[in-house]
DOSEGU-285721 format. One line per field, with one value per residue (C-alpha): y, z, x; residue in one letter. Coordinates in steps of 0.05 Angstrom, whole numbers, plus 5000, padded with zeros to 4 digits. Layout:
% DOSEGU-285721
py	Y/...
pz	Z/...
px	X/...
type	A/...
***
This chain:
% DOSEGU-285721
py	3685/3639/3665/3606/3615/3687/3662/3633/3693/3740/3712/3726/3797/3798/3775/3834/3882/3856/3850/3926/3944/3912/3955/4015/4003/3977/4036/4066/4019/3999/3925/3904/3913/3894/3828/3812/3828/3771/3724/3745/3753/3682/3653/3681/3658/3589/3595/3616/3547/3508/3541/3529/3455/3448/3486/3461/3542/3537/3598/3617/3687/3655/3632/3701/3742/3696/3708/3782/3788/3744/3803/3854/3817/3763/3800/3877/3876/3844/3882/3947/3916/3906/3977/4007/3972/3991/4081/4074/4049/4083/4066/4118/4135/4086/4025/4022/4011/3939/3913/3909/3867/3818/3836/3819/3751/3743/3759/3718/3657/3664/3664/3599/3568/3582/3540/3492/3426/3393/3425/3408/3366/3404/3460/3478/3551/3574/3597/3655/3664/3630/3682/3742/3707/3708/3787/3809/3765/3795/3859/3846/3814/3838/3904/3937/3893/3891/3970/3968/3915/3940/3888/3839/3859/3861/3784/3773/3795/3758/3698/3693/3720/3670/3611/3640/3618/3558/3490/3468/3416/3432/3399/3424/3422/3373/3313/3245/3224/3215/3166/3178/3134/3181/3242/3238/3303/3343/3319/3326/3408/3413/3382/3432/3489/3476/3474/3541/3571/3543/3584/3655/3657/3711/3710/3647/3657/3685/3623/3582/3599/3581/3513/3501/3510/3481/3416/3415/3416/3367/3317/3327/3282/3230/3223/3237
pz	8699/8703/8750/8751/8684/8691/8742/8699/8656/8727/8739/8672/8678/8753/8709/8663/8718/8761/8703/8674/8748/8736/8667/8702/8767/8703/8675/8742/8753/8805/8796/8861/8851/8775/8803/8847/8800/8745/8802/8820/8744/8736/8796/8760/8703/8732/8772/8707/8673/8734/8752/8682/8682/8750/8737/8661/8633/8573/8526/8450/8494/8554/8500/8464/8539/8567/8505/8511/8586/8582/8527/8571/8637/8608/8532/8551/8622/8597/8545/8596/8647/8577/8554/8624/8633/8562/8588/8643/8607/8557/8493/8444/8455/8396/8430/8493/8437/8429/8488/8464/8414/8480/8472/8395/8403/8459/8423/8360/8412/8436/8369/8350/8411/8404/8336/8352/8384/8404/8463/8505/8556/8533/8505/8444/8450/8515/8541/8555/8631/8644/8604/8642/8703/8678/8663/8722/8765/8732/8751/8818/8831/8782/8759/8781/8748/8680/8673/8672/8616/8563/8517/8558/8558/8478/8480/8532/8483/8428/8461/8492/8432/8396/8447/8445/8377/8374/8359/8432/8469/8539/8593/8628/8707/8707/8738/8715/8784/8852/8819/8803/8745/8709/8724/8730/8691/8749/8798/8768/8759/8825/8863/8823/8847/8913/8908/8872/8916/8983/8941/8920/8966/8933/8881/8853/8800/8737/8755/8758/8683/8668/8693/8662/8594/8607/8638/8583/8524/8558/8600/8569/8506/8549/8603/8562
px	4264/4318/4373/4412/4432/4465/4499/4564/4566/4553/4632/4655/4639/4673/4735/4730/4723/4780/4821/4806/4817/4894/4897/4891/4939/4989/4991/5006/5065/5027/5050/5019/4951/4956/4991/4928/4881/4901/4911/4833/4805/4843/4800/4735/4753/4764/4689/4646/4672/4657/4601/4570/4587/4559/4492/4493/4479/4527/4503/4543/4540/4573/4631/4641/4633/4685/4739/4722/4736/4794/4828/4824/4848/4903/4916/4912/4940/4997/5004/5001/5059/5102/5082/5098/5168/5195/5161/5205/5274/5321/5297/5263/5197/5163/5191/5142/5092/5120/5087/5021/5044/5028/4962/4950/4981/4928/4877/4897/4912/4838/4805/4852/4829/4753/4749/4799/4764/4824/4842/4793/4838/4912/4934/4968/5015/5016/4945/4936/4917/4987/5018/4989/5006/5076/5073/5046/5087/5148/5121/5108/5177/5230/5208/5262/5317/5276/5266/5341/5340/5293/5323/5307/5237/5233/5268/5210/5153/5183/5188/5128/5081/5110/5093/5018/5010/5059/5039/5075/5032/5022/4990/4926/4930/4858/4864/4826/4836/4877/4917/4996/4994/4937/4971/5042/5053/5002/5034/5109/5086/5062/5113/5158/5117/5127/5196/5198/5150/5200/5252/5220/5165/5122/5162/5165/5099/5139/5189/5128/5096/5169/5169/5107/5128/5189/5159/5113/5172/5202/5166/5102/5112/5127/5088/5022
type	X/X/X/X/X/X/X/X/X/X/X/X/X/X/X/X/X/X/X/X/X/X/X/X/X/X/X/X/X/X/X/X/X/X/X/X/X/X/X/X/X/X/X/X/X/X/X/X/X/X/X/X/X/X/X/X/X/X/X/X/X/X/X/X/X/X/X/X/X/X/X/X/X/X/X/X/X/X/X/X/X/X/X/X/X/X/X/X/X/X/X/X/X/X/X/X/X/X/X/X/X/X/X/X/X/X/X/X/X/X/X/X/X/X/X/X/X/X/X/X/X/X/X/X/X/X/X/X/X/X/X/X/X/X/X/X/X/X/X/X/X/X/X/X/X/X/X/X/X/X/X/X/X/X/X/X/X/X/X/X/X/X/X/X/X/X/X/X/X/X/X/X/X/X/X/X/X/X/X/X/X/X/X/X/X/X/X/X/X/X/X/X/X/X/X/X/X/X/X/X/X/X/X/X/X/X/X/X/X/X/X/X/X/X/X/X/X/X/X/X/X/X/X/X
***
């Protein structure tokens, strides 16, 4: 028996757990734990990639486990931060329904991306581990002012379904090399990061997800 090859879709699965882990604190409005759990689903989801490339066990069942684990941890846990923001506010009853609309967008955004071949080194829409990021970080650092602002929330779910399934070109944070001239648009993003992170501390991830669709709108198509 071949362990080594397990090993890449061992990681996915630690992704699915953490990130059905997060479901559950969500629908706790526990935004803490949820907030932790992306950040650690996103860091398994990162390791079964690498890990594949590095041990060279690519498997069609590594692809479809990997989109399946990455619904539940960066589609429905979004989805479930969305959901439990619009329970807590004033609106009718029906509306909390609206955030998994988060969730189908996800999904749809991770079928796209399995049969497209062109986004291999960039993105087009907003991936979807970004996007999750985004949610829970809101969650973690703003949940207070957005249960207040359930309109705010629906704008929010709008916007970024939409940008799940948009034809926007972002960049992917890979670099070719050390070199500033390869990767002015990493290091542009990065040097932004720190900035925001200097200015929110623990808060600065939603800001974050925002600077990197912003920086790729803009400086993007020109530093490509």
């Amino acid at each position: 028996m071949n362990i080594r090859k397990h090993i890449p879709n061992t990681i996915t699965m630690l992704n699915l757990f953490t990130g059905s882990i997060g479901v559950y604190f969500a629908f706790n409005h526990n935004y803490s734990v949820a907030f932790f759990a992306v950040l650690l689903a996103g860091l398994f989801d990162f390791l079964d990639g690498l890990s594949a490339r590095v041990l060279k066990a690519y498997s069609p069942m590594g692809k479809e486990l990997d989109s399946l684990a990455d619904v539940i941890s960066f589609g429905l846990l979004p989805g479930v931060i969305a959901f439990s923001f619009l329970e807590q506010g004033s609106y009718p009853e029906w509306v909390k329904y609206a955030g998994f609309i988060i969730t189908v967008f996800s999904a749809l955004r991770l079928a796209k991306f399995n049969i497209d071949e062109n986004q291999s080194t960039s993105f087009i829409g907003l991936p979807t581990p970004p996007n999750a990021i985004l949610w829970v970080g809101l969650g973690f650092s703003f949940s207070e002012y957005l249960i207040e602002k359930p309109w705010l929330i629906m704008i929010f779910i709008v916007i970024f379904s939409g940008l799940l399934v948009s034809k926007l070109p972002m960049f992917a944070l890979k670099f070719k090399s050390l070199k500033w001239s390869e990767n002015k648009m990493q290091y542009i993003f990065l040097i932004g990061c720190i900035a925001l992170i200097i200015l929110f501390g623990w808060g600065a991830f939603a800001p974050i997800i925002i600077w990197y669709i912003i920086s790729s709108a803009t400086l993007y198509p020109f530093l490509k």
